[in-house]
Every structure is written in C-alpha cells, then in structure tokens.
Kinemage of the C-alpha trace (Angstrom):
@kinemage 1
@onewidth
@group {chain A} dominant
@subgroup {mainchain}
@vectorlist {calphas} color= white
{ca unk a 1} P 273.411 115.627 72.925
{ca unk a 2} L 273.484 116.407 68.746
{ca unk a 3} L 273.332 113.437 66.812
{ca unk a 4} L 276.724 113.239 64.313
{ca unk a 5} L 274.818 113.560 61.196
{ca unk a 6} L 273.450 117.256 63.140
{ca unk a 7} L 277.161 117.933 63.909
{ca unk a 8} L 278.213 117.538 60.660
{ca unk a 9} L 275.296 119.175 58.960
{ca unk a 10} L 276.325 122.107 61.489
{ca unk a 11} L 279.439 122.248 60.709
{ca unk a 12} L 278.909 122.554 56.951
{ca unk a 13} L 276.707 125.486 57.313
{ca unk a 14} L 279.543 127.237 59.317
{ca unk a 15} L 282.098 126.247 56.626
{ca unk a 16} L 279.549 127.473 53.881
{ca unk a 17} L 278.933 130.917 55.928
{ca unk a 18} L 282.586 131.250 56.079
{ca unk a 19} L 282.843 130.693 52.283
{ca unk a 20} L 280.199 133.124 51.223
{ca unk a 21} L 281.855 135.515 53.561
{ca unk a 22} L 285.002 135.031 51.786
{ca unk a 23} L 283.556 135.174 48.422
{ca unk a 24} L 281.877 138.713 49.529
{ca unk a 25} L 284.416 140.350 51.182
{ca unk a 26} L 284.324 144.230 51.298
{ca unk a 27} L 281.703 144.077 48.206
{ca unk a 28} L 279.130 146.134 47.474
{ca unk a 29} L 275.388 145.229 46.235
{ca unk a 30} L 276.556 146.856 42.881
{ca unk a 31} L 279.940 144.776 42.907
{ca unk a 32} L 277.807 141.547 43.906
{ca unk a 33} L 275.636 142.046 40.864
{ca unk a 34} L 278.320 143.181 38.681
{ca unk a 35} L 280.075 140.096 39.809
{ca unk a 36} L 278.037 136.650 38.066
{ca unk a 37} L 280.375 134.375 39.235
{ca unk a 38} L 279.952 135.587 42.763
{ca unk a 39} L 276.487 135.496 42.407
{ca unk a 40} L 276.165 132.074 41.420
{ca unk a 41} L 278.844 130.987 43.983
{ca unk a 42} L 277.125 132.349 46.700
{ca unk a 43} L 273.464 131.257 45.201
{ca unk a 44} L 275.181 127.473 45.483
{ca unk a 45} L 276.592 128.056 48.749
{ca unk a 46} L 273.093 129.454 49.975
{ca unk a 47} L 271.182 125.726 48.208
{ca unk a 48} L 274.562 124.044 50.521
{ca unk a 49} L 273.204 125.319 53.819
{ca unk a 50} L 269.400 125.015 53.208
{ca unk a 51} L 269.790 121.200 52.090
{ca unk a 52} L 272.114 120.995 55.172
{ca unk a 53} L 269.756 122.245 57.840
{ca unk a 54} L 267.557 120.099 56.005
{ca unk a 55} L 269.160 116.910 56.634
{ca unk a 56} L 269.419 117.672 60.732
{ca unk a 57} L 267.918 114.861 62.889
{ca unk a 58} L 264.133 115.918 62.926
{ca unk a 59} L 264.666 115.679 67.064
{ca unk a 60} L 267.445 118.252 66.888
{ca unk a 61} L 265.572 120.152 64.584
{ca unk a 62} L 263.160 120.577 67.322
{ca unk a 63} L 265.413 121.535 69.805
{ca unk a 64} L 267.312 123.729 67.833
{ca unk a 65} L 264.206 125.410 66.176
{ca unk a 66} L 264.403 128.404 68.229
{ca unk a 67} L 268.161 129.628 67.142
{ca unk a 68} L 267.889 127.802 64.074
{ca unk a 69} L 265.059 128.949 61.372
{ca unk a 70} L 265.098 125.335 59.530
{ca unk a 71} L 261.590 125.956 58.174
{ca unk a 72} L 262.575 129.498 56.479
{ca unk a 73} L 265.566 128.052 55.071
{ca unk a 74} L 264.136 125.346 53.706
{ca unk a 75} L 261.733 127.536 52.035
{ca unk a 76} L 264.947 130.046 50.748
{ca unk a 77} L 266.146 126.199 49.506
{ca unk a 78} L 262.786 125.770 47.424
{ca unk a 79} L 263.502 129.337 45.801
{ca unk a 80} L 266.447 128.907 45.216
{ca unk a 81} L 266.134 125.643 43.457
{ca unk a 82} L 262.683 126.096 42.178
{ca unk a 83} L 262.182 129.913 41.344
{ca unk a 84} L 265.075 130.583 40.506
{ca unk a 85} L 264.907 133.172 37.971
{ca unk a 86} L 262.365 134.761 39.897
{ca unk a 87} L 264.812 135.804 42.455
{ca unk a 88} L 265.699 139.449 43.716
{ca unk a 89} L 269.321 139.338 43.413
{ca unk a 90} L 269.314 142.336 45.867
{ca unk a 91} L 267.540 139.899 48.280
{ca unk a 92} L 270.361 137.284 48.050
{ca unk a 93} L 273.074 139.861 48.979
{ca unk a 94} L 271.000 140.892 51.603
{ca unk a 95} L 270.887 137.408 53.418
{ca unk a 96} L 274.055 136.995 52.332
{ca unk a 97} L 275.452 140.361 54.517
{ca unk a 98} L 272.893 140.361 57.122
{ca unk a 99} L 271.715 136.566 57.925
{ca unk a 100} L 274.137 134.051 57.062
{ca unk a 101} L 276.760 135.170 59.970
{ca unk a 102} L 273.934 135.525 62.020
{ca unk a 103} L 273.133 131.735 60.953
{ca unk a 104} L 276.719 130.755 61.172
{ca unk a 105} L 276.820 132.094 65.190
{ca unk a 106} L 273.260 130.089 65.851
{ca unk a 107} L 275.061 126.341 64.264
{ca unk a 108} L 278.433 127.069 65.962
{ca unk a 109} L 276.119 128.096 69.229
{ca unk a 110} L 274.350 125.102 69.186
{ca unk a 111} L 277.717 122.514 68.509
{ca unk a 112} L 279.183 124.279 71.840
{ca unk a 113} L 275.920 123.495 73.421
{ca unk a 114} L 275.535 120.094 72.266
C-alpha cells in the first residue's frame, strides 16, 4: 500500500504530464522553440515532477523504482535547476513528447496498483 504523501506526489506528476501535454499540443520542435513562454512553462512543469518524485516515501521509491526512474529525474531536476542555461532546448521537447506520457502511465500504473 502507497503512503498518501506517494499518492499525492503521484498524482501531481500525472496532473503536470497532463499540463505539459496541453501546453504542447500539436507543436512542433520549431514551434516549441519559437514559443518562450511554452518553453519556460513546460521547463517549470518538468522542475514540478522531478521535485515530486523526489518527495515519494524512500520505501515506495524502492518499490516503484522499476516503472518509475526517480534517480534520472532527479538528475533532469538538478539540470534543470542548476544548468540551466546549459540546456538543449531540443532535449526538453524531446522528454517532453516522448517521456513524460510515458512517465504519466508508470505514476497512474502504480496508484491503480497501490
């Protein structure tokens, strides 16, 4: 059974998924980086799920290690807080697109679970 705090913390990474997914719609790389204000919204959004899956209960971190890459997004949390003018702005649509719905699926997975 998922602590409450996990819930929650899952449940704001789905919300935040959702929102970036909004936010993107049917755009392109060259819309995204045409687009600052998306960028920056969906930079935030990014920071909102990496301090989330930060803040899971270390034991259902453990559990939920395997769907649930805490370590790399903790580390695309550093980056994005840290290096942040270092980033590859291609690289942040790209996990945008391609690995936040795939992250979304693994946190609502895992509330269904338990």
């Amino acid at each position: 059974m998922l602590s409450e705090r996990t819930a929650d913390r899952l449940r704001d990474i789905i919300d935040d998924a959702r929102r970036i997914g909004d936010f993107l719609g049917t755009m392109t790389l060259n819309d995204f980086l045409a687009s600052e204000r998306t960028l920056f919204a969906v930079e935030r959004l990014l920071q909102r799920m990496t301090e989330a899956a930060i803040q899971i209960e270390p034991k259902d971190a453990e559990r939920l290690s395997a769907a649930l890459p805490i370590a790399k997004m903790r580390g695309l949390g550093n980056r994005l807080r840290h290096e942040y003018r270092d980033l590859d702005r291609a690289v942040v649509f790209e996990i945008a697109r391609a690995e936040v719905p795939a992250l979304a699926a693994a946190a609502q997975h895992a509330l269904d679970e338990g």
